[in-house]
N, C-alpha and C positions, 0 to 999 in steps of 0.2 A: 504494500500500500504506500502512495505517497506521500512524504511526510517533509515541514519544513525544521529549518534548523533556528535559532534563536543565536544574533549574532551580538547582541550588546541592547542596551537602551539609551535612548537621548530624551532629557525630559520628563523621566518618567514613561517612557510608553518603549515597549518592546517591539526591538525590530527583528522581525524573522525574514529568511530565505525561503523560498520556496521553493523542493528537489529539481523540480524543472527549470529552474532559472539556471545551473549548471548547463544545459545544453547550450544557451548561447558561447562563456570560455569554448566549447568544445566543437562548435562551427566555427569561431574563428580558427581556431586552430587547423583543423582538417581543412579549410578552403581557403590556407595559405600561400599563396602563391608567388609571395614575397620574399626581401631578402626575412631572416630573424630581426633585425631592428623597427622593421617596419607590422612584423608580429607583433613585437612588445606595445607598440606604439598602437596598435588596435586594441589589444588586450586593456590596456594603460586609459583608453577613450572608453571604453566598455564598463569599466567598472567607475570609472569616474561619472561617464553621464548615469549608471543607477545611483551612485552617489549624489546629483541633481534630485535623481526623484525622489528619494530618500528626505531631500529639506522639501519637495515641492510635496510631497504628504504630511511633512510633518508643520508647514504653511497651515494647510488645512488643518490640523489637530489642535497647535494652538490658538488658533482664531476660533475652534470651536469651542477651546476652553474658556475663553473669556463671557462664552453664553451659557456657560455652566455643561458645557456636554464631553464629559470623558472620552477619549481616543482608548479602543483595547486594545490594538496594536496595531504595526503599518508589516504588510508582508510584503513582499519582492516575488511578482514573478517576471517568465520571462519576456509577457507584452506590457509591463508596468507595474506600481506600487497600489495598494490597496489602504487605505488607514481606516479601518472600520471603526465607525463611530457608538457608541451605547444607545442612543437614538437618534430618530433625527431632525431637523430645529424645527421651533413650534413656529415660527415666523419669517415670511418669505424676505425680509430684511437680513434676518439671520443667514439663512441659505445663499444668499446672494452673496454675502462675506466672508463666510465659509470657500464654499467655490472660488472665487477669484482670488483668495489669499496664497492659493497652487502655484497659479500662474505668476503671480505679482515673484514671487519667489524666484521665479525663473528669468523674467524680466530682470529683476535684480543682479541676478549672477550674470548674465548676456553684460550688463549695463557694466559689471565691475570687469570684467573681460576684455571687453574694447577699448579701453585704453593701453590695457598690457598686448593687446594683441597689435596696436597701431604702433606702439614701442618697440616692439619686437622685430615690427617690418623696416622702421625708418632707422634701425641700430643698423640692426645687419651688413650694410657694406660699409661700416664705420668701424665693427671689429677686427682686430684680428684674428680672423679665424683659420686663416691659413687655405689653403687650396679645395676647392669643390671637393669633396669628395672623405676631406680627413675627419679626425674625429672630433676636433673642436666644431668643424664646419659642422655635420650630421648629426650632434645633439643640438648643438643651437636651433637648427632646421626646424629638429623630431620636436622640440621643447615649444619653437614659434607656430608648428603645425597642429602640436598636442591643445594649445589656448585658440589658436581659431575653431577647429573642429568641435571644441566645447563648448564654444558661443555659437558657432551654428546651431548646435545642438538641442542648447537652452529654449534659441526662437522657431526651431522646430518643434520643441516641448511646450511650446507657449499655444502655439498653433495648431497641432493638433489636439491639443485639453479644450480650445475654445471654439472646436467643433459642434453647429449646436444642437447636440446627439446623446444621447445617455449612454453608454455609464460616465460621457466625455464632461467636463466642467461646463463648458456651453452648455449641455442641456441642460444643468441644472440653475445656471445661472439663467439660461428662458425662464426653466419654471417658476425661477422665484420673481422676476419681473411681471411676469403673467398674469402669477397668484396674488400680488398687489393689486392688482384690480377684480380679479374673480375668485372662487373657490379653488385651493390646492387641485383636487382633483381633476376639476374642468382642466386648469392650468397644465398640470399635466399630462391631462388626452391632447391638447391643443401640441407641446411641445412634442411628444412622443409621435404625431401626425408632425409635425416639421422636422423633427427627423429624420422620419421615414423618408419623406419625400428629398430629403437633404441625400439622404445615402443612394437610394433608387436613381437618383439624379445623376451623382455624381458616376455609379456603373455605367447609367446609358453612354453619358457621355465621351467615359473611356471607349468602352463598347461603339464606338460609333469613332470614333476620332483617332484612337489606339490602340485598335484589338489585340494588336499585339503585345502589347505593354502588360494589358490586365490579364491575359494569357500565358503568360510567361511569369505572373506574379499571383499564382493562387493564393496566395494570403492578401492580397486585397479583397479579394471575393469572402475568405474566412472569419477576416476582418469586419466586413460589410454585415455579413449573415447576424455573427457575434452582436454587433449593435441593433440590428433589427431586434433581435431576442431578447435583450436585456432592457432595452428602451418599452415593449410591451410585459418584462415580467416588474418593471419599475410603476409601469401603471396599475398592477392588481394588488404588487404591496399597496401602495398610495390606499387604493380604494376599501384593503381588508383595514390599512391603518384608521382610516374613517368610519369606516364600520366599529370597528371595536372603539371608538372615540363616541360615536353616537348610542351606543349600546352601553356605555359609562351613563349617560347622560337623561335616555329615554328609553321607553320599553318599548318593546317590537309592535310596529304599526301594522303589520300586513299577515295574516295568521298563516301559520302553515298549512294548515290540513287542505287546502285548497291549493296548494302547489303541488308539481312532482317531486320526486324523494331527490334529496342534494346527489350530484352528480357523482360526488366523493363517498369514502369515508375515512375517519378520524380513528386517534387514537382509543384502545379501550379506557373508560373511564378519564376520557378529557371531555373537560368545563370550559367555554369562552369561545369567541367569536371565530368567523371566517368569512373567506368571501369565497361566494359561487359565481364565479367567471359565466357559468350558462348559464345561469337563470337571474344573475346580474342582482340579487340579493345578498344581504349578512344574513348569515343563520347562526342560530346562537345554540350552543349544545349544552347538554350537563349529563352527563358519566356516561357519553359518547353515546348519547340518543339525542336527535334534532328536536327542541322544543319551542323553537320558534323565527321570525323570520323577521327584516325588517327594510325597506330600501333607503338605500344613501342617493341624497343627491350627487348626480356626478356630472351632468349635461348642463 
């Protein structure tokens, strides 16, 4: 079974690895086709830009802590950092500073880069580094190429987090703009349909412009899928979260006996709420028998 590793804490919040994050070391390595200096120097890029995502999750965690929301840790895999929250914020304010505090992180580090990297270009024939090819010359190089390729890197990590797509920062940062003027849930069917259409888009396009590009890169396509899927299981949490928020609050408006039986079933002997994705209800259980029903506004 797969299992991650626990590499230290920053903060307070544990950062794990996750087994699969090894296979990226282990493609570069195998699709080396380079001298060894220029290995090191991918490898050296590799763990440095997870090390970007690593502050650009832990961005997120404490911005979330200043709104009272614990971070239970940040894990590493190998399409990116996850910082899983304890819940998640009760105000579309909150979410909106949450999210962008990722990116701003990365912004940051690009921002302190550009200067060492504009340093690095206008030194260079001011050194003595001795003849193309030696080894004064070829760390300097590897060192001036190591800070650019990280600042690339940064505003490429800026850029694809504020895709506006779930599980991407942009999507969430739609929803919480959204949700400022409408209910969470609406807000998030509306954002979850611009995603969709964001990603569909952006296939045709390839599809139509570069078939061979998106052909030759099945993980765009894996990529693509991945968001569709996670952008509509984002919509059924939202809408169970509501549910069981409204079922806090009021008793079930809509009786059951006059519906068909939930589509599911539950654990033996679990109490408390769900959402039924068919029949687009909260059902509310107690010791894993349905005893009643209720609908959430979501439209």
């Amino acid at each position: 079974m797969l299992r991650s590793w626990r590499l230290g804490s920053l903060f307070g919040i544990g950062i794990w690895v996750h087994s699969t994050f090894l296979l990226l070391p282990l493609l570069v390595l195998l699709g080396a086709e380079t001298s060894g200096a220029e290995t090191i120097l991918h490898l050296a890029l590799l763990f440095a830009v997870f090390g970007c995502v690593v502050l650009h999750e832990l961005g997120h965690a404490l911005m979330a802590r200043r709104f009272g929301i614990r971070t239970l840790d940040i894990t590493l895999y190998p399409i990116g950092g996850v910082a899983r929250l304890e819940r998640l914020p009760d105000k579309p304010s909150e979410e909106l500073w949450i999210a962008l505090a990722g990116p701003a992180v990365n912004v940051a580090i690009a921002a302190l880069l550009l200067p060492l990297v504009m340093a690095g270009h206008f030194l260079t024939p001011l050194l003595p580094l001795g003849e193309v090819g030696s080894f004064p010359d070829t760390v300097w190089s590897m060192g001036v190429s190591f800070l650019f390729y990280l600042m690339v890197a940064n505003v490429v990590l800026v850029l694809f987090n504020m895709l506006p797509t779930f599980p991407m920062d942009g999507g969430r940062v739609l929803r919480a703009l959204l949700a400022m003027r409408m209910g969470v849930v609406r807000a998030t069917s509306v954002a979850v349909v611009v995603g969709r259409t964001f990603i569909l888009g952006a296939m045709l396009l390839l599809l139509l412009f570069a078939p061979s590009y998106l052909l030759s890169n099945p993980t765009l396509i894996l990529i693509a899928v991945f968001m569709l899927f996670v952008g509509q299981q984002e919509l059924v949490a939202i809408r169970q979260r509501e549910a069981m928020r409204q079922a806090a609050v009021v008793a079930p408006v809509v009786p059951l006996s006059p519906l068909p039986s939930p589509g599911f079933s539950v654990e033996p002997g679990f109490s408390g709420i769900t959402w039924d994705e068919r029949l687009r209800v909260g059902i509310q259980w107690h010791n894993g028998q349905p005893v009643g029903a209720f609908v959430v506004p979501s439209e």
